[in-house]
FIFILUM-953974 format. One record per residue: x, y, z of N, C-alpha, C, O in turn. Coordinates in nm, 2 decimals, always signed. Example, Ala and Ser with C-alpha at 12.3 -4.5 7.8 and 13.67 -1.06 7.14 Angstrom:
2
+--------+--------+--------+--------+---------+--------+--------+--------+--------+--------+--------+--------+
|  neast | nnorth |    nup | caeast | canorth |   caup |  ceast | cnorth |    cup |  oeast | onorth |    oup |
+--------+--------+--------+--------+---------+--------+--------+--------+--------+--------+--------+--------+
|  +1.32 |  -0.57 |  +0.78 |  +1.23 |   -0.45 |  +0.78 |  +1.32 |  -0.33 |  +0.78 |  +1.42 |  -0.33 |  +0.85 |
|  +1.28 |  -0.22 |  +0.71 |  +1.37 |   -0.11 |  +0.71 |  +1.29 |  +0.00 |  +0.79 |  +1.34 |  +0.11 |  +0.80 |
+--------+--------+--------+--------+---------+--------+--------+--------+--------+--------+--------+--------+
***
This chain:
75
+--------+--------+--------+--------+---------+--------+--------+--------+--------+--------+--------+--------+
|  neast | nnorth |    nup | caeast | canorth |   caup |  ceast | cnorth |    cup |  oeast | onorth |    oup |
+--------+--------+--------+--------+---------+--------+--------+--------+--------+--------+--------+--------+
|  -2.46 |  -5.92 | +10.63 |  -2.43 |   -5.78 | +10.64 |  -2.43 |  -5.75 | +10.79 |  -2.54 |  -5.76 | +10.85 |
|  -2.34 |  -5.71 | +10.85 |  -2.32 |   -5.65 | +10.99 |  -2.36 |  -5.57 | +11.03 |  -2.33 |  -5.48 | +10.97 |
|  -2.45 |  -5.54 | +11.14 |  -2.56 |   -5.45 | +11.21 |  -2.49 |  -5.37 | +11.32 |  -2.47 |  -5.44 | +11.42 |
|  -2.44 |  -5.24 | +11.33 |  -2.38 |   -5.23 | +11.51 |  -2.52 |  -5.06 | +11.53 |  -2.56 |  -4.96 | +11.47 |
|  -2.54 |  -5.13 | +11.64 |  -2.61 |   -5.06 | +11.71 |  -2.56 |  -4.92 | +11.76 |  -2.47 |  -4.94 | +11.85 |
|  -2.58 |  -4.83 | +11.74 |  -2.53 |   -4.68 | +11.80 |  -2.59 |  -4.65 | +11.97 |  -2.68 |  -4.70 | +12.05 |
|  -2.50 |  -4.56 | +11.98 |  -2.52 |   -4.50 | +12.11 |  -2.61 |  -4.40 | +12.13 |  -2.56 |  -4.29 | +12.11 |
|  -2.76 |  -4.40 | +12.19 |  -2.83 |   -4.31 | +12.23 |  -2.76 |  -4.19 | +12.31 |  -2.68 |  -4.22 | +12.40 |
|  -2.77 |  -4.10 | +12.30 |  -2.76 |   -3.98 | +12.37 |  -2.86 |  -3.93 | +12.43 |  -2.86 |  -3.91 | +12.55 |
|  -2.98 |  -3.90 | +12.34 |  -3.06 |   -3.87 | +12.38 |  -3.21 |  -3.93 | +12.32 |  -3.23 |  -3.92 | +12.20 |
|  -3.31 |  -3.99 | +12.38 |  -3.42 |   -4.02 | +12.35 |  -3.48 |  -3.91 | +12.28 |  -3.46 |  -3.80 | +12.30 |
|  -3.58 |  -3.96 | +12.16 |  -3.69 |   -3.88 | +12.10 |  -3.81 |  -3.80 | +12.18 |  -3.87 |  -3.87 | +12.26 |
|  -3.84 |  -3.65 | +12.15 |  -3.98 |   -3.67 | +12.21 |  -4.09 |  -3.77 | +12.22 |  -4.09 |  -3.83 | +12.11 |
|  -4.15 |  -3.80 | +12.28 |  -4.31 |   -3.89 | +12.30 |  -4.42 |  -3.82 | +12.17 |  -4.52 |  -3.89 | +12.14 |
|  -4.39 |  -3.68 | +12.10 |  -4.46 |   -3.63 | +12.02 |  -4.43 |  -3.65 | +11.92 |  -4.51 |  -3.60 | +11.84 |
|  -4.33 |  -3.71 | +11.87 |  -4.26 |   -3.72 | +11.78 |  -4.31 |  -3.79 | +11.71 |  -4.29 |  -3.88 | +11.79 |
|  -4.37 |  -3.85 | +11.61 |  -4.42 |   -3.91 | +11.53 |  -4.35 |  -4.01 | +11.45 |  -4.27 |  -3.95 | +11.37 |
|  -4.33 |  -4.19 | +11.43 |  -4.19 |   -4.21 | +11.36 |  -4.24 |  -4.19 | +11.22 |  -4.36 |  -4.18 | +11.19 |
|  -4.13 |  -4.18 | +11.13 |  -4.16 |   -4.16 | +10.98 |  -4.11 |  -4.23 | +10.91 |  -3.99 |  -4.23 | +10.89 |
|  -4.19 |  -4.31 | +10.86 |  -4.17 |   -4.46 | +10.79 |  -4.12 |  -4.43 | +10.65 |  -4.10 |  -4.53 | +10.57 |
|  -4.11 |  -4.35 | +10.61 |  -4.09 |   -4.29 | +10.45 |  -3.88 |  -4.24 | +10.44 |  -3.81 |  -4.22 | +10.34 |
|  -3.83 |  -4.22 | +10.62 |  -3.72 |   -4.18 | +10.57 |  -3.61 |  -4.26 | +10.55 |  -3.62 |  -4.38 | +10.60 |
|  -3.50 |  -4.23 | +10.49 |  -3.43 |   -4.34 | +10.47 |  -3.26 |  -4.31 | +10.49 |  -3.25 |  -4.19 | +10.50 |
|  -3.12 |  -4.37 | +10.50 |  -3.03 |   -4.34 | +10.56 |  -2.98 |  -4.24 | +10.55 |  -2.96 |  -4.20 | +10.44 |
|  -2.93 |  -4.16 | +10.67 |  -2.81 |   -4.02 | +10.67 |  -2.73 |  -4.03 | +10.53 |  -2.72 |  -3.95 | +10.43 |
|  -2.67 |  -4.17 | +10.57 |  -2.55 |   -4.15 | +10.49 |  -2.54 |  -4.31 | +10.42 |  -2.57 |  -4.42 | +10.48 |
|  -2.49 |  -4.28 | +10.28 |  -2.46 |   -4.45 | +10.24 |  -2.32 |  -4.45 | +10.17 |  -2.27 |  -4.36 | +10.11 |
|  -2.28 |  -4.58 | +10.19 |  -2.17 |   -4.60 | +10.12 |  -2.16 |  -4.73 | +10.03 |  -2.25 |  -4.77 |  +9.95 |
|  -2.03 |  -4.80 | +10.03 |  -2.07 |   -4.91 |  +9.91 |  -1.96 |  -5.02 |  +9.98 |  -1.87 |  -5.08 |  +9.93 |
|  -2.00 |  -5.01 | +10.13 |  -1.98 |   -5.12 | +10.22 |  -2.07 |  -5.22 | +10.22 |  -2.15 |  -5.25 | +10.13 |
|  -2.05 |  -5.31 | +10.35 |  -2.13 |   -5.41 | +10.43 |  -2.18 |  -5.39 | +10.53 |  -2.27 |  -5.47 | +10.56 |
|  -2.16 |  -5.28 | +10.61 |  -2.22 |   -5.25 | +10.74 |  -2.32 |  -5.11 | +10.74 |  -2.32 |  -5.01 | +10.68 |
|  -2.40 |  -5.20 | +10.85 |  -2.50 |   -5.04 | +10.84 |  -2.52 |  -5.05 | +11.05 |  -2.54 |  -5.14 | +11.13 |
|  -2.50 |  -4.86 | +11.05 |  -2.47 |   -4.83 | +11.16 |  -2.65 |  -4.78 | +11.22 |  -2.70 |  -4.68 | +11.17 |
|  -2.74 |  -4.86 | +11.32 |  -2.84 |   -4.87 | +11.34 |  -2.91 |  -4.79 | +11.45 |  -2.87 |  -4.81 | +11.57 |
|  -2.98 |  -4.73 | +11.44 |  -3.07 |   -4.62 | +11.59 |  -3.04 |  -4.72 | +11.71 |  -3.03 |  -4.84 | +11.71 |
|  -3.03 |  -4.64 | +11.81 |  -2.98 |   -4.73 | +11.92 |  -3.15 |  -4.73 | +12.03 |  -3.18 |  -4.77 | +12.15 |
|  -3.22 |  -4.66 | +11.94 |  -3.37 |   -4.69 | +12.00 |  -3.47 |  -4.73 | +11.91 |  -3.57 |  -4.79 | +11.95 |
|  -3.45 |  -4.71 | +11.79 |  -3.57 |   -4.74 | +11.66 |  -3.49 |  -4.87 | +11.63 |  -3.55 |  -4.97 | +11.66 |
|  -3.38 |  -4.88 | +11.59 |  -3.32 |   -5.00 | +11.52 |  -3.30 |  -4.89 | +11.34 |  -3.19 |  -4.92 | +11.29 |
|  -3.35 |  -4.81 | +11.28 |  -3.34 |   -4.74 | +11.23 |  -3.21 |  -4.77 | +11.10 |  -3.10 |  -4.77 | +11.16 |
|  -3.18 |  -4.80 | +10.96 |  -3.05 |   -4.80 | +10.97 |  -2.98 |  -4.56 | +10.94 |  -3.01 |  -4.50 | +10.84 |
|  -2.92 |  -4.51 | +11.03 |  -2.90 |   -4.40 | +10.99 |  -2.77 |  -4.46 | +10.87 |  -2.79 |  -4.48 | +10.76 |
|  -2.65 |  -4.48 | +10.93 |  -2.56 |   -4.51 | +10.79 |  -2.60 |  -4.66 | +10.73 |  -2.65 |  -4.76 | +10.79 |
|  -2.56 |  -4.65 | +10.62 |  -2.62 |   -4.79 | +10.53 |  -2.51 |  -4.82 | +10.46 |  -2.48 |  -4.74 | +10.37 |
|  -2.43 |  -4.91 | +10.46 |  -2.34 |   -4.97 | +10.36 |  -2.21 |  -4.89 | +10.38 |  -2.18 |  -4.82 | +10.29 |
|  -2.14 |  -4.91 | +10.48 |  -2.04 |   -4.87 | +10.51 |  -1.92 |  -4.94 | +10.49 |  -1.92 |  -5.04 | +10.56 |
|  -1.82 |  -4.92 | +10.43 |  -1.70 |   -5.02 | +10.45 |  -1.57 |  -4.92 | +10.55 |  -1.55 |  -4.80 | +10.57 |
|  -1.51 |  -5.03 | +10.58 |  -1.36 |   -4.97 | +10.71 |  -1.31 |  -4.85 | +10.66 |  -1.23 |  -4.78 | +10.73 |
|  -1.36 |  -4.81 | +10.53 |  -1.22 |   -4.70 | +10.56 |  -1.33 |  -4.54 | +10.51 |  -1.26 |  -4.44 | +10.47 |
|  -1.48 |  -4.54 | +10.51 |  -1.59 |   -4.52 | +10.49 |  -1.60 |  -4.42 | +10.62 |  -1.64 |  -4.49 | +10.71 |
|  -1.57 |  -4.25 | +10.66 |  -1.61 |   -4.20 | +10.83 |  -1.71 |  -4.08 | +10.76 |  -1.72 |  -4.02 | +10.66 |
|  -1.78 |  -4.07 | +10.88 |  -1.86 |   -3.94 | +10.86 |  -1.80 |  -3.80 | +10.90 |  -1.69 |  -3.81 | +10.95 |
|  -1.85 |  -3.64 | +10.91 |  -1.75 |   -3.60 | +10.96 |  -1.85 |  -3.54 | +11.10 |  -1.81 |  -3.43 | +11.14 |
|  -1.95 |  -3.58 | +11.15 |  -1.99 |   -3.52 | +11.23 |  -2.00 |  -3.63 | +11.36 |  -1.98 |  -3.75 | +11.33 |
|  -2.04 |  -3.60 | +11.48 |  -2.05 |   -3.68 | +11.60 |  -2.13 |  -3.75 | +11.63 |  -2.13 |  -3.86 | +11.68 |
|  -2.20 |  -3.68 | +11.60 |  -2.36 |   -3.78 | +11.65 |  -2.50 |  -3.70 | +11.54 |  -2.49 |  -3.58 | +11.50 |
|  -2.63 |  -3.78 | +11.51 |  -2.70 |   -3.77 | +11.44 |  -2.81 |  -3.80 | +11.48 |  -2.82 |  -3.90 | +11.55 |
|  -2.95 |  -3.70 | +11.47 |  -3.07 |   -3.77 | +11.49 |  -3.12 |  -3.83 | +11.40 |  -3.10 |  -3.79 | +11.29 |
|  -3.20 |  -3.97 | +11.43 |  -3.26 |   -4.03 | +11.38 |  -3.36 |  -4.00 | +11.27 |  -3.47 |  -3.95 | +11.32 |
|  -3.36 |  -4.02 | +11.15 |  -3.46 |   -3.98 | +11.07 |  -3.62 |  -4.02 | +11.10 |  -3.71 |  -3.95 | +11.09 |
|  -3.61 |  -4.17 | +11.12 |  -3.76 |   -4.20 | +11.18 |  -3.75 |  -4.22 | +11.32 |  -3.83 |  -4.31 | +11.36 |
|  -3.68 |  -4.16 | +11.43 |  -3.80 |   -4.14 | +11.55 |  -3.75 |  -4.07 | +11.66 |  -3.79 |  -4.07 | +11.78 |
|  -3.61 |  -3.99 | +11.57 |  -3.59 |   -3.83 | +11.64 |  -3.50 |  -3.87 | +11.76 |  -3.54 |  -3.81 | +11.86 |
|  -3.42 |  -3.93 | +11.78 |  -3.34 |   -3.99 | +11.91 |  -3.24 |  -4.00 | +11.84 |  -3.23 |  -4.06 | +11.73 |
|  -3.11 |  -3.91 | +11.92 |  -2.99 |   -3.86 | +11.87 |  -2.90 |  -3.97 | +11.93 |  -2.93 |  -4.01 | +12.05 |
|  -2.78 |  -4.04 | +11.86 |  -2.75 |   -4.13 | +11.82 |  -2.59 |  -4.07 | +11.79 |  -2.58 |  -3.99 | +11.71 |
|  -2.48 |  -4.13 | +11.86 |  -2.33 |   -4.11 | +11.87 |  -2.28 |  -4.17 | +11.80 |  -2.29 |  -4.29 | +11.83 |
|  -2.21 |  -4.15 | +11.70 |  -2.11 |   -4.23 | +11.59 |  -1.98 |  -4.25 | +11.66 |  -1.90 |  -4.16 | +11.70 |
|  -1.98 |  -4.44 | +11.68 |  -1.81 |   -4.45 | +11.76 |  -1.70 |  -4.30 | +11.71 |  -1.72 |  -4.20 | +11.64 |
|  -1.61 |  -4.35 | +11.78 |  -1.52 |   -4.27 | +11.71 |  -1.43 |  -4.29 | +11.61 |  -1.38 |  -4.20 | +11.54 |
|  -1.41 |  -4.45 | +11.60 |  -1.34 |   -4.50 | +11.45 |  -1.42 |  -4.46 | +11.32 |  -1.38 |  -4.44 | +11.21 |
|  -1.51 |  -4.46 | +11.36 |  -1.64 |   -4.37 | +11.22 |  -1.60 |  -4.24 | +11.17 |  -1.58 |  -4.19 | +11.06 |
|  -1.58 |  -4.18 | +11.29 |  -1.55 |   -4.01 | +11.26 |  -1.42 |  -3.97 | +11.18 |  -1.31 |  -4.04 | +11.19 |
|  -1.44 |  -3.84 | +11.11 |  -1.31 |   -3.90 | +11.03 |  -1.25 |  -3.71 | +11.08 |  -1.14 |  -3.67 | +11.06 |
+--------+--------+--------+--------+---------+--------+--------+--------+--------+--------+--------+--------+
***
């Protein structure tokens, strides 16, 4: 299964607490999952090529660090 690392925009607070209980933004009924570009995190899970989100970027469910979806993602 193919892993691509996302683009930080912005780091989490230091208060931020991670939250081990959350689980992906978004899933699909692919092979790739689109990963925190500071937790490792997966935010999208199972994505296939023709699979976009419609927004730009996302924070991180477990550890709050907002995270840019390429642009072939975006639909």
């Amino acid at each position: 299964m193919p892993s691509i690392a996302l683009k930080v925009t912005r780091i989490a607070s230091e208060n931020v607490p991670p939250n081990e209980e959350a689980g992906p933004l978004f899933r699909g009924n692919g092979d790739t999952d689109y990963l925190c570009g500071n937790c490792g995190f997966a935010i999208v899970a199972g994505f296939r090529p023709a699979q976009h989100v419609s927004v730009e970027s996302a924070v991180c469910s477990a550890c709050g660090a907002t995270n840019e979806f390429p642009t072939e993602l975006r639909s």
